[in-house]
Structures are given as C-alpha cells and as structure tokens.
N, C-alpha and C positions, 0 to 999 in steps of 0.2 A: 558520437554514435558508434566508432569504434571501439570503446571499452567494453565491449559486451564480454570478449574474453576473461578481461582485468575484472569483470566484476566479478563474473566465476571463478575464478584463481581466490581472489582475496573472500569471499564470501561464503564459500563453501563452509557447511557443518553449524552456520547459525551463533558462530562466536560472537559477542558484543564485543571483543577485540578484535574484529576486522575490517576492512576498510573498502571501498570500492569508488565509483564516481560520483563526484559531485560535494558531498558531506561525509564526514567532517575532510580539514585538512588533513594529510595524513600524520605530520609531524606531532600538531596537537593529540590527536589519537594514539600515537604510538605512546605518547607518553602518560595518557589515562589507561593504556594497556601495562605497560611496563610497572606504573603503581600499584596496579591489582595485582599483577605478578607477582609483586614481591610480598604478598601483604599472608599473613599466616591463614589458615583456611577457614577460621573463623571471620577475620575482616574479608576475604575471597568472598563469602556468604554474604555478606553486609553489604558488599560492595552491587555483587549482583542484584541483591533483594530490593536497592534503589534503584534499578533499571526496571521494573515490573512496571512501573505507568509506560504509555505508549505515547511518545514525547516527537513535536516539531521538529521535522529534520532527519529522523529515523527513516533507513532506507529497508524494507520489509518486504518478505513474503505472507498473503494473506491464502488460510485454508480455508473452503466450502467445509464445513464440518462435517457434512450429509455422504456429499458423494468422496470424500477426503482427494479433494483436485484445487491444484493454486489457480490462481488469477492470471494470467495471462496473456502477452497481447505482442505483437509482432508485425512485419511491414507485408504483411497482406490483407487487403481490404475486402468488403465483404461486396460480392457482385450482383447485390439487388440493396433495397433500401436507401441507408446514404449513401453509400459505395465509401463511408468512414473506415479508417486502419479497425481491423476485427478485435475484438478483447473475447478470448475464450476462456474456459478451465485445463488445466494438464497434471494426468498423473505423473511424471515425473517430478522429483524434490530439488535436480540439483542444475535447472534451464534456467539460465540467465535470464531470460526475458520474463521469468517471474517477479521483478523487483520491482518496487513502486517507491516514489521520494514522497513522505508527507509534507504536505503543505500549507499554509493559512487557503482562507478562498480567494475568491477572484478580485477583489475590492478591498483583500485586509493580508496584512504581513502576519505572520505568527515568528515569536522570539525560540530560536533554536535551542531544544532543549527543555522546552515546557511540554507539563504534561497536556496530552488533549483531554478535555473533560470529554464527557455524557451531555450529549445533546449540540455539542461544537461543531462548526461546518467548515469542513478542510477540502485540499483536492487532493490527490492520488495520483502521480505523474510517472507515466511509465519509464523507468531509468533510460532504457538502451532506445528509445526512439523518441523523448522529450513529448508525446503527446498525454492531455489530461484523461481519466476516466471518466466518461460524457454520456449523457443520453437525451432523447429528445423523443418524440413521438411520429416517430419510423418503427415500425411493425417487425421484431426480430425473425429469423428465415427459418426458423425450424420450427419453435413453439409458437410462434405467432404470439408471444408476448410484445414488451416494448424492449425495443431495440438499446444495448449497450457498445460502445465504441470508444474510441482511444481519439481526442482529437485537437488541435492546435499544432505549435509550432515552437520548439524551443520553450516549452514550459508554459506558454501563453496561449489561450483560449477565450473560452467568453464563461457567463456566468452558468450555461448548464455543464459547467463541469465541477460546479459544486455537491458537495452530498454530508448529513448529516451524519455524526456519529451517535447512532441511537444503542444503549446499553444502560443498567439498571441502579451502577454504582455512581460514584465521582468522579471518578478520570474513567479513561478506557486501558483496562486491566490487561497487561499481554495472556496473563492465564485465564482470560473469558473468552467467550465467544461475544460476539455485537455485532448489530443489522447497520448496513450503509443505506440510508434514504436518500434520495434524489434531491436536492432543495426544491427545484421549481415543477418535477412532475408526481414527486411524491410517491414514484414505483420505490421499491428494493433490491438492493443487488442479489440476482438470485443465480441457482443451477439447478435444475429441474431434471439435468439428467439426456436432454440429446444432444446425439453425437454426432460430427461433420464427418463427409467423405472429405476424398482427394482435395485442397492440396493440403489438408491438415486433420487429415485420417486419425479420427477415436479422439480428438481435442472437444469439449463439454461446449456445447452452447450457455453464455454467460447474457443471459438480462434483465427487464426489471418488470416485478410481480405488485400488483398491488395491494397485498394482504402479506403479514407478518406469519411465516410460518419455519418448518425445518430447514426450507429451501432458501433461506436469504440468512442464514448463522455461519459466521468468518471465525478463523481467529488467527493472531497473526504470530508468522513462523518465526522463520531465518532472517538473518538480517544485519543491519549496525541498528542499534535502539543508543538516542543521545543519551547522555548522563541528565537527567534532573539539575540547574545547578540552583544552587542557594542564591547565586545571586538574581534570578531572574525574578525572584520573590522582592528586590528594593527597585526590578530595574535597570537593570544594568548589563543586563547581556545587550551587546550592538547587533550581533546576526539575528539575521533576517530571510527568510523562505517565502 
C-alpha cells in the first residue's frame, strides 16, 4: 500500500508502456515496451491497435462519461451505512487512487491477458488499498440510492464484489463506453452528480441505480492494458488474477 507514489510516477499520461504495482513484472514489460519502440510507426499502430480489447490483469482508470470524473476510492470510510472504505468520483486525471486491477470473479481465475468479453463477470480492485469494488443493500448517503464501497482485504472479499461487464460488442472495447452491473443486486455503477463536504470536498457520490441510463456509462482511461497474447487462445498462459 505504499506504492501509491510508484504508481503515479510510472503511470502517468496513459502509456501502455508503463508500469506500476502489482502487474505485469516489470522486466517482462520493459521488454514488450522496448519492442514497440523500435518497431517503425506503422508496426507502432499495429502494435497499439491490439491492445484495444480491455484484457485480465490491466491496471486502468475508469471515466463517468456523463459527469467526466474517474472512479475513485481511498482510506476513508463512509460514516453512516456500512461504515465500508468510500468509492467516490474525482475530477482530477492524474490521483493515484484512481487505479483499479482487473480481475476474474470471486470463484474463478481469469488468464492474464485475455480479452474480457460482453456480459463477463470480473472484479475491480482498488490498486493503492487492495479492496474490491462492492455493493450490497445499504442506502448510499447523498442520493439515497444503493450504496457502493471498496471492500475486503488484500484483494479478497466475498462474492458481492462481483459485477458484470455489460456492453454491446464481443469483448469490451477501450474505445466504448460499458455499464458495470452488480452480479447479485443487479443495481449499475452510476454518478448522478452529488457532491461530498469535508473530508473530501467536491469528490462525486459513486452508487448503484437500477435502470440503465446516462449515468451508469464508463469508459476506461489511463493505465497498463496487458497485451492479448496468442498463446492464451491454445492455453497456455500460466498467470493468473
């Protein structure tokens, strides 16, 4: 939980040639950065154009498209409801604690590097405090929707911190936008637009709506996006999230 610095340092500007906590190693990475490098500007294009699916293991910032405010979440709890660590919205672009690790769900591993389809159920793990993006049926403090929160332990939680990736294509496109459903309460990650006092003054109330509309549309920013590899198509990639 210290590298919140190291994730800002190395992640800043949204490169897929950068690195931060957790995934990939860095070694490995430097050297799928260093081959794009070199590669003329035509493979450069190529190169990036197969990072476009939104793959296991990618560490991302996700936009409200509505109110344009990332996902957010930090070690202040919320002082009614569950009293769970807060997940807010924030207009700044360059807060570390906008970073999320994708993940398989709670019951299933996903292979690092595959794309995630349309309609797949992953978790969301906040990088810089290891809790999942969670919700249950606690009453959120502003809108009086349903409550969104940040919660477990070292990446471990229970199964409401599963959520669907609902979007229109085959995988989930980094240049779309796509709604996160709840698996077991079936609200939508949303932002409606109110805003907390003190101690996190103008940060978005983040929860879950139960109707698809403007207010539950993401899309996802900054980041490390894994590479797609070829061989995860025979089987053969060993990592595991």
């Amino acid at each position: 939980r210290g590298d919140g610095g190291k994730m800002a340092a190395l992640l800043r500007g949204g490169s897929s040639c950068r690195s931060g906590l957790g995934v990939p190693p860095l070694p490995l990475l430097l050297l799928w950065c260093v081959w794009v490098s070199g590669l003329p500007a035509s493979g450069r294009a190529q190169a990036q154009a197969d990072l476009s699916p939104v793959t296991c293991g990618s560490v991302i910032k996700l936009l409200n498209t509505l109110h344009n405010v990332r996902l957010h979440s930090h070690e202040v709890k919320y002082g009614s409801g569950s009293g769970q660590q807060s997940v807010t919205g924030v207009t700044e672009a360059d807060d570390s604690n906008s970073y999320w690790r994708i993940r398989g769900k709670s019951d299933l591993v996903c292979q690092r590097g595959n794309p995630i389809k349309c309609g797949e159920t992953i978790r969301l793990t906040h990088v810089n405090t290891g809790r999942n993006l969670h919700s249950h049926y606690f009453t959120s403090p502003l809108s009086g929707n349903q409550e969104v929160s940040a919660f477990g332990e070292d990446g471990e939680g229970d199964n409401l911190d599963n959520w669907t990736v609902v979007c229109s294509e085959t995988y989930w496109d980094r240049k779309n936008p796509v709604r996160f459903q709840h698996t077991i309460t079936e609200v939508l990650l949303s932002i409606t637009g109110e805003q907390y006092g003190r101690p996190i003054n103008g940060q978005r109330e983040v929860h879950g709506m139960q109707y698809s509309n403007q207010y539950n549309s993401w899309k996802a920013m900054e980041g490390i996006f894994m590479k797609p590899m070829e061989g995860s198509k025979a089987g053969n990639i060993h990592s595991e999230l």
